[in-house]
FIKOLZA-1660 file (N, C-alpha, C; in steps of 0.1 Angstrom, whole numbers, plus 5000, padded with zeros to 4 digits):
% residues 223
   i   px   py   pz ch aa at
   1 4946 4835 7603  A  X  N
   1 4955 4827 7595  A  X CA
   1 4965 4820 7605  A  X  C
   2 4966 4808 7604  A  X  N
   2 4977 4800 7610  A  X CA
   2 4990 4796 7606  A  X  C
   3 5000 4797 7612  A  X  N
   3 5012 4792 7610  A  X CA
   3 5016 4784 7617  A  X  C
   4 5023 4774 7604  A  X  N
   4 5023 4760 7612  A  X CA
   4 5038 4753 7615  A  X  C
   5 5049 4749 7617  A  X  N
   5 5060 4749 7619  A  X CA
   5 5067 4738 7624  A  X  C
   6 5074 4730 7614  A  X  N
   6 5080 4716 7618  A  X CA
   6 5096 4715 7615  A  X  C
   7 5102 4713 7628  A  X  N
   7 5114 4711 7626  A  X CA
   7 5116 4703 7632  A  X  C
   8 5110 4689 7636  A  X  N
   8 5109 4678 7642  A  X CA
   8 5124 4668 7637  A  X  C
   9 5127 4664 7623  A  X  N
   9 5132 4660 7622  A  X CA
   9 5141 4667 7609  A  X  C
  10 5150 4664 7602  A  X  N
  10 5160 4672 7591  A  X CA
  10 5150 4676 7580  A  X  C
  11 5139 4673 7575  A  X  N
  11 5128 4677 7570  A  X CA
  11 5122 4687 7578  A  X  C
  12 5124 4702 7574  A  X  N
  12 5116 4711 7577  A  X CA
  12 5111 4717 7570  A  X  C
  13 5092 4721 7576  A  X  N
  13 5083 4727 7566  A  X CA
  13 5078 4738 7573  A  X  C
  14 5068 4749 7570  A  X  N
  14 5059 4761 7573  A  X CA
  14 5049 4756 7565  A  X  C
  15 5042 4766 7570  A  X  N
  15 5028 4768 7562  A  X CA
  15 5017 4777 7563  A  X  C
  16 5008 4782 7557  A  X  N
  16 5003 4792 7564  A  X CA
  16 4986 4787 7561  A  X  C
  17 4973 4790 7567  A  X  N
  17 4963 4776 7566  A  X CA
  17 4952 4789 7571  A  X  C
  18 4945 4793 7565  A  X  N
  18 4931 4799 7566  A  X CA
  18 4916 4791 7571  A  X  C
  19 4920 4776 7570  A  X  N
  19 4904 4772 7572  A  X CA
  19 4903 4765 7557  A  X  C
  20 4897 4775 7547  A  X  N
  20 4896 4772 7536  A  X CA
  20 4911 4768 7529  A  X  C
  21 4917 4769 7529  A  X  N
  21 4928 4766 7522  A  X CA
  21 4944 4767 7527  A  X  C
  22 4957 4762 7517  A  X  N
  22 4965 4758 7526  A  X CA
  22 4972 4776 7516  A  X  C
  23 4974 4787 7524  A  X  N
  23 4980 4798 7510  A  X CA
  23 4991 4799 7510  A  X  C
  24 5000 4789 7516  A  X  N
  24 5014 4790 7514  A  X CA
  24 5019 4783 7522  A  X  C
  25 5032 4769 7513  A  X  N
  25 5037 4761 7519  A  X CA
  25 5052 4756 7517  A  X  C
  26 5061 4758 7526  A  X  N
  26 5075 4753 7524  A  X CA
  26 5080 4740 7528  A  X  C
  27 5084 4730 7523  A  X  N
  27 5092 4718 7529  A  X CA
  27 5105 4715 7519  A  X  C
  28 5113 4719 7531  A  X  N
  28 5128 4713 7527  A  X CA
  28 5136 4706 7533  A  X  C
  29 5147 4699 7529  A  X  N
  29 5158 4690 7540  A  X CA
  29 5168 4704 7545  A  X  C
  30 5163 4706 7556  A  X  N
  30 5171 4713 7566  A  X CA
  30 5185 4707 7573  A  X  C
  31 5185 4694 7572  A  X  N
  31 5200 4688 7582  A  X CA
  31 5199 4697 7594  A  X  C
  32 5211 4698 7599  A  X  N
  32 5212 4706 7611  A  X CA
  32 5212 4718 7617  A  X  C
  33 5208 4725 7602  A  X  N
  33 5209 4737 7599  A  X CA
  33 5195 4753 7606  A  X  C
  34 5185 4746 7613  A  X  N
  34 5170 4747 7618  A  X CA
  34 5172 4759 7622  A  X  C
  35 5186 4764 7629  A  X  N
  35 5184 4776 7640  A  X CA
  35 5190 4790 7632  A  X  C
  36 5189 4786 7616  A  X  N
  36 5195 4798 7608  A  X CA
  36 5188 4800 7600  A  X  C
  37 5181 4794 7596  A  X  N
  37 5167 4790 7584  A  X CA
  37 5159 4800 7589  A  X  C
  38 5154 4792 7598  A  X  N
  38 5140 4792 7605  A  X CA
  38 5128 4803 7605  A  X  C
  39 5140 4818 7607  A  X  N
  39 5128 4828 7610  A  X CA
  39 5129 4835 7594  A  X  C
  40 5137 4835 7587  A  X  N
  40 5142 4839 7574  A  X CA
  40 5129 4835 7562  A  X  C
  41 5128 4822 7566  A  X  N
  41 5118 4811 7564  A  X CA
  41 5105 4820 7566  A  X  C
  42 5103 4819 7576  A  X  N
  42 5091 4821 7580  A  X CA
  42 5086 4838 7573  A  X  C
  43 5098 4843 7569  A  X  N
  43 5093 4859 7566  A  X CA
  43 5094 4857 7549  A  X  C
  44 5102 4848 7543  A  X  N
  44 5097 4844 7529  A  X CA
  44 5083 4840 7528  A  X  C
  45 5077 4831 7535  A  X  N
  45 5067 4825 7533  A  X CA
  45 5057 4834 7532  A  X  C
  46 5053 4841 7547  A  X  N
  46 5046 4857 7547  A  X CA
  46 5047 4865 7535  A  X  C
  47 5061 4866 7527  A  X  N
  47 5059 4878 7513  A  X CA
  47 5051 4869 7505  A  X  C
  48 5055 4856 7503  A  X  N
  48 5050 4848 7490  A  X CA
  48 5035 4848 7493  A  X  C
  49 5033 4850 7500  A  X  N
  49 5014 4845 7505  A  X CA
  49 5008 4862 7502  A  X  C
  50 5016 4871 7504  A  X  N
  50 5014 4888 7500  A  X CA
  50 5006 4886 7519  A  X  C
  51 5011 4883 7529  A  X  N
  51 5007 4881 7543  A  X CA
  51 5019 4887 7550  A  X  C
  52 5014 4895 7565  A  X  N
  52 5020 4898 7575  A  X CA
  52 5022 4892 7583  A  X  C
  53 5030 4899 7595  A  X  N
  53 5026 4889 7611  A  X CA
  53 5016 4894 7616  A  X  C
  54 5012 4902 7614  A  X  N
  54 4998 4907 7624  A  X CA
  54 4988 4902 7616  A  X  C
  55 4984 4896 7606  A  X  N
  55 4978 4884 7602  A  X CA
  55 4974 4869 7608  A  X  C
  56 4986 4870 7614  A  X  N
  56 4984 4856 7620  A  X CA
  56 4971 4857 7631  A  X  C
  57 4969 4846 7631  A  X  N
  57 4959 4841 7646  A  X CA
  57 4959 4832 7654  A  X  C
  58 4967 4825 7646  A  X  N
  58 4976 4811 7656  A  X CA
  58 4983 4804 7652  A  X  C
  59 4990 4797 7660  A  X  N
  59 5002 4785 7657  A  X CA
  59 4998 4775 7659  A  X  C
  60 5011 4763 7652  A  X  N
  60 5010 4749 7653  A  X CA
  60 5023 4748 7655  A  X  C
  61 5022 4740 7660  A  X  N
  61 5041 4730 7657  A  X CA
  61 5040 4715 7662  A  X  C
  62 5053 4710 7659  A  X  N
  62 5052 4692 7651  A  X CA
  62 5063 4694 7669  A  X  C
  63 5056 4684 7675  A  X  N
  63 5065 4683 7686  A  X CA
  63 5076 4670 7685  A  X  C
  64 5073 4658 7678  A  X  N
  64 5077 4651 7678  A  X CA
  64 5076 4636 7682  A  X  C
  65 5080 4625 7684  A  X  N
  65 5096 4622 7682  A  X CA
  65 5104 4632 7670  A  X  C
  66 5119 4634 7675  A  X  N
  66 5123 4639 7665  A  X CA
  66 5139 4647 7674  A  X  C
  67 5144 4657 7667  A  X  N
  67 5158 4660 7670  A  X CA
  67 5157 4665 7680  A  X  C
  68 5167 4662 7693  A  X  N
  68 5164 4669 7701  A  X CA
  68 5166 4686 7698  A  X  C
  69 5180 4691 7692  A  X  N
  69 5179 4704 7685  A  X CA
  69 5167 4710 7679  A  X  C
  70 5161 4706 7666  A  X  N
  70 5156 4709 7658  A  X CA
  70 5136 4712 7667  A  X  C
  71 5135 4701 7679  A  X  N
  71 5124 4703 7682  A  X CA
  71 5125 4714 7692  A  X  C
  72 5138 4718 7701  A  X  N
  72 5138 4729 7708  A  X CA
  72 5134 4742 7698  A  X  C
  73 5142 4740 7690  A  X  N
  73 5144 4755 7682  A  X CA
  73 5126 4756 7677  A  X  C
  74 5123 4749 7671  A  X  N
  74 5106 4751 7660  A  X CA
  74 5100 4754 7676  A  X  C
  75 5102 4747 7687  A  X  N
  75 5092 4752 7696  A  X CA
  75 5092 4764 7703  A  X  C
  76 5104 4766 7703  A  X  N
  76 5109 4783 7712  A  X CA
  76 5106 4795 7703  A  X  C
  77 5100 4788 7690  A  X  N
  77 5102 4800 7679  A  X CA
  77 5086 4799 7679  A  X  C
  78 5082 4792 7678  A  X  N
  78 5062 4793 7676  A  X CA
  78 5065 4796 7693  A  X  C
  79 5061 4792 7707  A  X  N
  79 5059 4798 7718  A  X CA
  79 5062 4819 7717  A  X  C
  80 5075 4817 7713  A  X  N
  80 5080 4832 7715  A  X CA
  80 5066 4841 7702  A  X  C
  81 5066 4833 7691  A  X  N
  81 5060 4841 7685  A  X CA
  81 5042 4844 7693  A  X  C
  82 5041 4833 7694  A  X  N
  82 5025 4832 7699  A  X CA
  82 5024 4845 7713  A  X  C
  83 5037 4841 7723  A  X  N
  83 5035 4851 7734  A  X CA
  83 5036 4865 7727  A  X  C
  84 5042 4871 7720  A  X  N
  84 5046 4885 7717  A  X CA
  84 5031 4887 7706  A  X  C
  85 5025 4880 7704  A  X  N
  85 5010 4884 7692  A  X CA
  85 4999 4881 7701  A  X  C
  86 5003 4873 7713  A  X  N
  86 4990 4868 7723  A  X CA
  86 4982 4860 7715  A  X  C
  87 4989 4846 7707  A  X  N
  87 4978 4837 7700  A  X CA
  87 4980 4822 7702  A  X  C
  88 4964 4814 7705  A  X  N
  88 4969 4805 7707  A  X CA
  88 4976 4795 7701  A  X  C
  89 4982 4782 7707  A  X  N
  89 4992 4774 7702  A  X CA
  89 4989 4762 7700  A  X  C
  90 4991 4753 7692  A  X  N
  90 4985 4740 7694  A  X CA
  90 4998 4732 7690  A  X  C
  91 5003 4720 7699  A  X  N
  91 5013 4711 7694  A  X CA
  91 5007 4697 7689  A  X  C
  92 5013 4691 7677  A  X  N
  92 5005 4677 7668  A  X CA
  92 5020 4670 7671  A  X  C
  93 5017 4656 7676  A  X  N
  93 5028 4649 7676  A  X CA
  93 5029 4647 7657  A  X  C
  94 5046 4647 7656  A  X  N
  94 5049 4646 7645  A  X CA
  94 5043 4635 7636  A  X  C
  95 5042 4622 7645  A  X  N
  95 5037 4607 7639  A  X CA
  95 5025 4610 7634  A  X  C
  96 5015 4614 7641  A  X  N
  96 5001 4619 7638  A  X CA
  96 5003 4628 7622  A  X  C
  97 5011 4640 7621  A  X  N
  97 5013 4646 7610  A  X CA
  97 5013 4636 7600  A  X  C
  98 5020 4629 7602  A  X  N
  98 5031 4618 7590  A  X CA
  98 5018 4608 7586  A  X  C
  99 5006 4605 7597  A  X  N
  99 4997 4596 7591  A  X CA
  99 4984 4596 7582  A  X  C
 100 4985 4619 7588  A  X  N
 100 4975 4621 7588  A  X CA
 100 4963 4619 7574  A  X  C
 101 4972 4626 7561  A  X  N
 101 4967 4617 7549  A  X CA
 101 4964 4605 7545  A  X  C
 102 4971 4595 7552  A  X  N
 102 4964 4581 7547  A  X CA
 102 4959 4575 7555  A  X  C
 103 4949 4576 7566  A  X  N
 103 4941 4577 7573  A  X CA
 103 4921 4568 7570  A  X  C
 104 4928 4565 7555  A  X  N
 104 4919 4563 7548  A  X CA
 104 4914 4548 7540  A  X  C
 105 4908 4543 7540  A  X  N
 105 4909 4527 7529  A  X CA
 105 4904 4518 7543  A  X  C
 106 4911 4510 7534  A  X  N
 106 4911 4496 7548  A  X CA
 106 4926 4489 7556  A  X  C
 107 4935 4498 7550  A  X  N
 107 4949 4490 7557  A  X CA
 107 4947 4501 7569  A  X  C
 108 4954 4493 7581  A  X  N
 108 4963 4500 7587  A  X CA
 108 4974 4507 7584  A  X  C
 109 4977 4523 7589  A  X  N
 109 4992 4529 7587  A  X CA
 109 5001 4527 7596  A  X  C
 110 5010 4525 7589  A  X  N
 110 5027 4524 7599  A  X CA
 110 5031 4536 7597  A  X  C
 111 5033 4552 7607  A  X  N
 111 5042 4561 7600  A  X CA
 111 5056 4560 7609  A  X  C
 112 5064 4566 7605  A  X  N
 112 5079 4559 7611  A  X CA
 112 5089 4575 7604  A  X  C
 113 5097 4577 7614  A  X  N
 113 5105 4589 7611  A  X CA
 113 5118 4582 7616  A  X  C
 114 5130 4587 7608  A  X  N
 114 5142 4587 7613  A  X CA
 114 5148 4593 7626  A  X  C
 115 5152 4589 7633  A  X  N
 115 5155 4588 7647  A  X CA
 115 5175 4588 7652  A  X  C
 116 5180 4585 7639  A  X  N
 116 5195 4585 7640  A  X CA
 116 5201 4571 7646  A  X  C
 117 5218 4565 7637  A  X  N
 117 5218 4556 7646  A  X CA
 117 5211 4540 7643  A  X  C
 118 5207 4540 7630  A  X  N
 118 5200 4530 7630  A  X CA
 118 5180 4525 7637  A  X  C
 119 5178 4541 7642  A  X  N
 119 5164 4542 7651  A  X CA
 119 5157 4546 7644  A  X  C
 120 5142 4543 7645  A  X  N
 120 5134 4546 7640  A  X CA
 120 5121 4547 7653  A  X  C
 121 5114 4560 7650  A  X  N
 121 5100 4559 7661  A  X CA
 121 5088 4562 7650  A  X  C
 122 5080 4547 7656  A  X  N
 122 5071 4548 7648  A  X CA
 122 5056 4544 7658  A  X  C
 123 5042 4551 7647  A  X  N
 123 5034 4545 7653  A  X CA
 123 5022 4536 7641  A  X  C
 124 5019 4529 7651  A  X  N
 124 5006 4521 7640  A  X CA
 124 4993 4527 7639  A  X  C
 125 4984 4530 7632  A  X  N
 125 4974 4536 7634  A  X CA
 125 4961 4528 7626  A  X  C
 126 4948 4527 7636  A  X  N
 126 4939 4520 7628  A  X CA
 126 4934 4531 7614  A  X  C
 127 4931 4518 7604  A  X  N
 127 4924 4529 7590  A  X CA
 127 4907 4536 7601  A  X  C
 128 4907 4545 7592  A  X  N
 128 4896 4552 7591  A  X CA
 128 4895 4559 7608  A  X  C
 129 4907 4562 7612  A  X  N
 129 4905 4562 7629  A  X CA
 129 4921 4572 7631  A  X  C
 130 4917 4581 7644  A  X  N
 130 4930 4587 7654  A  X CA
 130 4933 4576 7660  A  X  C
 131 4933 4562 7664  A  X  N
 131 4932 4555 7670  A  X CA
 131 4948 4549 7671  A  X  C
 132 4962 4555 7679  A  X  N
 132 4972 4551 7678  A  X CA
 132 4980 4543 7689  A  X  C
 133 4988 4533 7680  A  X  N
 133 4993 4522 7689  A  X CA
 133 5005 4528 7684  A  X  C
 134 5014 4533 7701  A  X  N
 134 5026 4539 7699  A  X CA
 134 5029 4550 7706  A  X  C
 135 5034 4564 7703  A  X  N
 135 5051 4556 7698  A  X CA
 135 5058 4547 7703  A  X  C
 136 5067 4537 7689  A  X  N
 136 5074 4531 7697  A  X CA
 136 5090 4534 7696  A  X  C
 137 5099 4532 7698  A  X  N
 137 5115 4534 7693  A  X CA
 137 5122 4521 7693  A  X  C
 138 5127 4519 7678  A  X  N
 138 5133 4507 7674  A  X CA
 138 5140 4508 7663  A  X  C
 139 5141 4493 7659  A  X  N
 139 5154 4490 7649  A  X CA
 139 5136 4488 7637  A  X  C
 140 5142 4485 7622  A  X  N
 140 5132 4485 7618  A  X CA
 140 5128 4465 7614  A  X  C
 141 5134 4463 7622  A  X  N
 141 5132 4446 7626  A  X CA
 141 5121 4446 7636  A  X  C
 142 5121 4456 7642  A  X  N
 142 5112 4453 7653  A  X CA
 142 5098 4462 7649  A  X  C
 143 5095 4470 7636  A  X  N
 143 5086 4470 7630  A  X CA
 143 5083 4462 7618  A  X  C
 144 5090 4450 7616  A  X  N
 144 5086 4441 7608  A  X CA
 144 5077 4429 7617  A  X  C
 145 5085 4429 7625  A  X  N
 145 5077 4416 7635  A  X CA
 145 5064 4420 7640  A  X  C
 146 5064 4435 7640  A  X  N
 146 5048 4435 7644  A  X CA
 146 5037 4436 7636  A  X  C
 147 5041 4433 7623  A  X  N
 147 5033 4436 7615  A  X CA
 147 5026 4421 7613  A  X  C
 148 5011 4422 7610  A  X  N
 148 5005 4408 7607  A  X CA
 148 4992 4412 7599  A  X  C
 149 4995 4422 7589  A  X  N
 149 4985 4423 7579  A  X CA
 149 4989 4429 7573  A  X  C
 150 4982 4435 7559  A  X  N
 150 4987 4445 7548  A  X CA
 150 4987 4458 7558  A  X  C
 151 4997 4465 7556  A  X  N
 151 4998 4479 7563  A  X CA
 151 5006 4488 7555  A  X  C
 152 5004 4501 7554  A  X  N
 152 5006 4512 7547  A  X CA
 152 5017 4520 7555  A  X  C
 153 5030 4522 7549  A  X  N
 153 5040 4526 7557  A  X CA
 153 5044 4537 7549  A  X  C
 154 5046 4550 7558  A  X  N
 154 5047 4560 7554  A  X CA
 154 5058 4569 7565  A  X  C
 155 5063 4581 7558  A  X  N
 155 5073 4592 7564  A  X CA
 155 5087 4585 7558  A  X  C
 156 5092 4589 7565  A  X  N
 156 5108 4586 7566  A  X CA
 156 5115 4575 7568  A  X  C
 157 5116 4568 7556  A  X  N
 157 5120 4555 7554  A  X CA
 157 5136 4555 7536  A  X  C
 158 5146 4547 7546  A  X  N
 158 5158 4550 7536  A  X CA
 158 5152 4538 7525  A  X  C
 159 5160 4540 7515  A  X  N
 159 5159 4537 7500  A  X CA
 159 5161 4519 7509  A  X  C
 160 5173 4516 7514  A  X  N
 160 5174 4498 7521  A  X CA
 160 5165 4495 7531  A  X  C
 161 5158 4505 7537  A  X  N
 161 5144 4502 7542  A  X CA
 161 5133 4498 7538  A  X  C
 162 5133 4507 7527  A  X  N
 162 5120 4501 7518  A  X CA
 162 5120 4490 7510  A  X  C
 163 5133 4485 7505  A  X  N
 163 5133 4474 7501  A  X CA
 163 5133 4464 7510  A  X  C
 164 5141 4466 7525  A  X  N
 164 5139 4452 7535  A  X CA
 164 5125 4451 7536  A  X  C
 165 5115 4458 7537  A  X  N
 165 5099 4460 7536  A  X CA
 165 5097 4449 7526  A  X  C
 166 5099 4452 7517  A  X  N
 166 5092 4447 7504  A  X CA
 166 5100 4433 7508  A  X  C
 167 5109 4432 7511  A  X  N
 167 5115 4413 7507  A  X CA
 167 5111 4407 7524  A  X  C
 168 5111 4413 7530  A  X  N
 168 5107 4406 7548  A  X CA
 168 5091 4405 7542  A  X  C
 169 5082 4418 7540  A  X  N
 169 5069 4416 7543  A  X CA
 169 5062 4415 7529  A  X  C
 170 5065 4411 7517  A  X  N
 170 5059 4411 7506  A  X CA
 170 5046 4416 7505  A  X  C
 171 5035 4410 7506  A  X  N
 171 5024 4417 7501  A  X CA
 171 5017 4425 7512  A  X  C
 172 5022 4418 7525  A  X  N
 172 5019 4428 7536  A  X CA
 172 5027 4444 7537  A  X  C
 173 5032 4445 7531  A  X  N
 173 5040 4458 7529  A  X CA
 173 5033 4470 7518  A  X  C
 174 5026 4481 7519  A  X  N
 174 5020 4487 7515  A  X CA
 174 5029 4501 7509  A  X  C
 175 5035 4499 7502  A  X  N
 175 5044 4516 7503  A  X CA
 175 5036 4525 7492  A  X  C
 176 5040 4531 7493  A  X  N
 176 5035 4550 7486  A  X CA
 176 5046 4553 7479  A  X  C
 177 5048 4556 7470  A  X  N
 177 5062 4563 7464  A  X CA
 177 5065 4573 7472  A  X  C
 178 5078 4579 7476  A  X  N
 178 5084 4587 7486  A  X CA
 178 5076 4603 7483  A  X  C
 179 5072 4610 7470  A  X  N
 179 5064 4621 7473  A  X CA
 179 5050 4622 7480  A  X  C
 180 5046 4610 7483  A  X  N
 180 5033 4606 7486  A  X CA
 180 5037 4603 7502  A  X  C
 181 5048 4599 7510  A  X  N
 181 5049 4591 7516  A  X CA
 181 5057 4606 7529  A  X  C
 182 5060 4614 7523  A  X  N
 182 5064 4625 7530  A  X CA
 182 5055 4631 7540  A  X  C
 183 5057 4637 7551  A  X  N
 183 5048 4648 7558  A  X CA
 183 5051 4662 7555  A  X  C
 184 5037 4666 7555  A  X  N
 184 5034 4684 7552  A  X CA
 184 5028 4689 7564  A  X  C
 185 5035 4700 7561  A  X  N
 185 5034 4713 7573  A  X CA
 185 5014 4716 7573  A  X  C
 186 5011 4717 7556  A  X  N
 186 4999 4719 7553  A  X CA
 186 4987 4709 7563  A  X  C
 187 4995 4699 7564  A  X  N
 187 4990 4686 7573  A  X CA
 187 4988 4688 7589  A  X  C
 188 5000 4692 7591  A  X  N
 188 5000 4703 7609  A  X CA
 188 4993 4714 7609  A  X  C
 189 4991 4718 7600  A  X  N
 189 4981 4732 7603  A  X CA
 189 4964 4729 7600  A  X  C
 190 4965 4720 7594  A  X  N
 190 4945 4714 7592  A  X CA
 190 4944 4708 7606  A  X  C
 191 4955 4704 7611  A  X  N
 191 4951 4693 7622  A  X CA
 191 4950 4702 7634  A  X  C
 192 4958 4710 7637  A  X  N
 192 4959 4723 7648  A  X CA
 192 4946 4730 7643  A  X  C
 193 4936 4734 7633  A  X  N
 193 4931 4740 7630  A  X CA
 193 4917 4735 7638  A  X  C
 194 4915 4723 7629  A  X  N
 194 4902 4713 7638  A  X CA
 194 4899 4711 7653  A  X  C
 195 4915 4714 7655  A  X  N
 195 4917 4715 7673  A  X CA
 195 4913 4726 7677  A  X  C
 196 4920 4737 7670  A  X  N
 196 4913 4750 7682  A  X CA
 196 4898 4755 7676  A  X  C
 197 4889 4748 7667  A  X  N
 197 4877 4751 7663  A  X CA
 197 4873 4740 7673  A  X  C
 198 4875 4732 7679  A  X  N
 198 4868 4723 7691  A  X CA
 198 4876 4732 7706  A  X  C
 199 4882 4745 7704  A  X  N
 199 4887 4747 7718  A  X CA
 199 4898 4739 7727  A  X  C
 200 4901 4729 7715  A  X  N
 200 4915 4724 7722  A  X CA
 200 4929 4728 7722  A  X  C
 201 4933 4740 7726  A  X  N
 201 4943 4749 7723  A  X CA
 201 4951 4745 7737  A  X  C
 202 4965 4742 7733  A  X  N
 202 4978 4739 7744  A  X CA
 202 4981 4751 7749  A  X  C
 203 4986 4751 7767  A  X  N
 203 4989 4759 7776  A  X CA
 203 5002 4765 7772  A  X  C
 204 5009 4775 7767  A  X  N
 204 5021 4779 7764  A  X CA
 204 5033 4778 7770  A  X  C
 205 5030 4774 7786  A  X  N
 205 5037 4778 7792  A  X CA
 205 5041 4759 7796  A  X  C
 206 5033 4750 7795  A  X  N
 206 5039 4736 7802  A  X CA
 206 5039 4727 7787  A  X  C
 207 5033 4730 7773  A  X  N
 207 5035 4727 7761  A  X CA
 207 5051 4723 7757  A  X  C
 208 5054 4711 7758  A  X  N
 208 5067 4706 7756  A  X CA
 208 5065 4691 7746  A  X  C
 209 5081 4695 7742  A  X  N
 209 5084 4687 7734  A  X CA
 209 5087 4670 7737  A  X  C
 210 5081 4659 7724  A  X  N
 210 5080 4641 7725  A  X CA
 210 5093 4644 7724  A  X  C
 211 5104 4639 7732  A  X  N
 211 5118 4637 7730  A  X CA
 211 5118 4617 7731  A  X  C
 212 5125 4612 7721  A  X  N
 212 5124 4604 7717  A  X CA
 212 5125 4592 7730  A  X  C
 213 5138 4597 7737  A  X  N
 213 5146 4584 7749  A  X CA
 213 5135 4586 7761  A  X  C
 214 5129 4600 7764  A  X  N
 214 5119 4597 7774  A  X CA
 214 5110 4596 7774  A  X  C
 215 5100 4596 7765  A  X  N
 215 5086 4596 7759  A  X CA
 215 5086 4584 7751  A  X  C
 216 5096 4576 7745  A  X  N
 216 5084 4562 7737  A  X CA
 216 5091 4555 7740  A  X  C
 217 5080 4543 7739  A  X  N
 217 5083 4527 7743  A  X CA
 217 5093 4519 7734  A  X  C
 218 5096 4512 7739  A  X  N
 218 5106 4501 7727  A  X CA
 218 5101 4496 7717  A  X  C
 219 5091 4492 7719  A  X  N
 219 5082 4483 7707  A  X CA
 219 5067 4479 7714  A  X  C
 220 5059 4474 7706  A  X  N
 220 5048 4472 7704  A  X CA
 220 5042 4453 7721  A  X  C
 221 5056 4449 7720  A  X  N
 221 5060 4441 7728  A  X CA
 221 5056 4441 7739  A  X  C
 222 5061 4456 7748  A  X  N
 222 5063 4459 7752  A  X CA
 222 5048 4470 7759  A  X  C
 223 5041 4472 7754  A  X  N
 223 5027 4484 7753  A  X CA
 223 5018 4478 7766  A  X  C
% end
């Protein structure tokens, strides 16, 4: 059984992911709160699922873009757990999580997380494809200008976001209602799961975190 663990951004979730099924899932708005939650969290989830720690078989975690707090803490807490059980680890950039359900149709996805500040890091992804252009880090002006078809935008987008969407990009602007439009933990653990069934399991020890200012580009402009 896998445990999956995202504190990327003020939205933090668990999960727990067998293969067949997701048997236990938490997502809440955490704020800044990640390093008191966290393991409390993780031992709720275990009772509700009627699961242990010596159940587990592996980790995931949401590396990010995302806080620089919140991604130390989810990572120091899945590494520490993985070394003391000896199980492997796999890190899913956060954007990837956020696209990973709508993935599907014929639009392209925009996913886009809050970044603080007026920032947004986002990436574009072809439909029916991993195929990602990104990350980039911007104002959300400079994910209007790159848009030039109907595109599906999802994650973390404020209430005057979505409306500048809708009146900048009218029919090119694709939204989801915000429960649709959220990332799940359930989502990090299907994705880490498909990875380590192909053998793609991350080194524990050089596995580090997308921090936003040194890892992505400005914009699409710019690639």
């Amino acid at each position: 059984m896998l445990l999956a663990l995202d504190t990327a951004t003020r939205q933090a979730g668990l999960a727990l992911y067998t293969g067949d099924e997701v048997r236990a899932e938490m997502v809440w708005q955490a704020g800044r709160h990640h390093t008191e939650v966290m393991a409390p969290a993780i031992q709720a989830l275990l009772a509700r699922a009627g699961a242990h720690a010596g159940d587990l078989t592996a980790l995931a975690v949401s590396l990010g873009p995302g806080s620089f707090t919140g991604l130390r803490i989810g990572l120091a807490l899945a590494k520490g757990l993985a070394a003391a059980n000896n199980l492997p680890i796999v890190g899913v950039p956060t954007l990837d999580v956020t696209a990973y359900p709508h993935l599907i149709g014929s639009n392209p996805v925009c996913a886009l997380l809050q970044m603080g500040r007026g920032r947004l890091a986002y990436s574009f992804y072809a439909p029916d494809a991993w195929r990602s252009d990104g990350p980039y880090l911007g104002v959300l002006a400079d994910v209007i200008a790159a848009v030039q078809m109907p595109t599906r935008f999802v994650g973390e987008l404020l209430p005057a976001e979505r409306q500048a969407l809708r009146v900048e990009l009218g029919l090119l602007a694709v939204l989801n209602p915000p429960s649709l439009a959220m990332r799940r933990p359930g989502h990090l653990a299907e994705i880490a799961w498909e990875r380590i069934l192909r053998g793609e399991t991350d080194d524990l020890h050089t596995l580090a975190p997308i921090y936003a200012e040194a890892s992505v580009r400005t914009g699409p402009t710019d690639a």
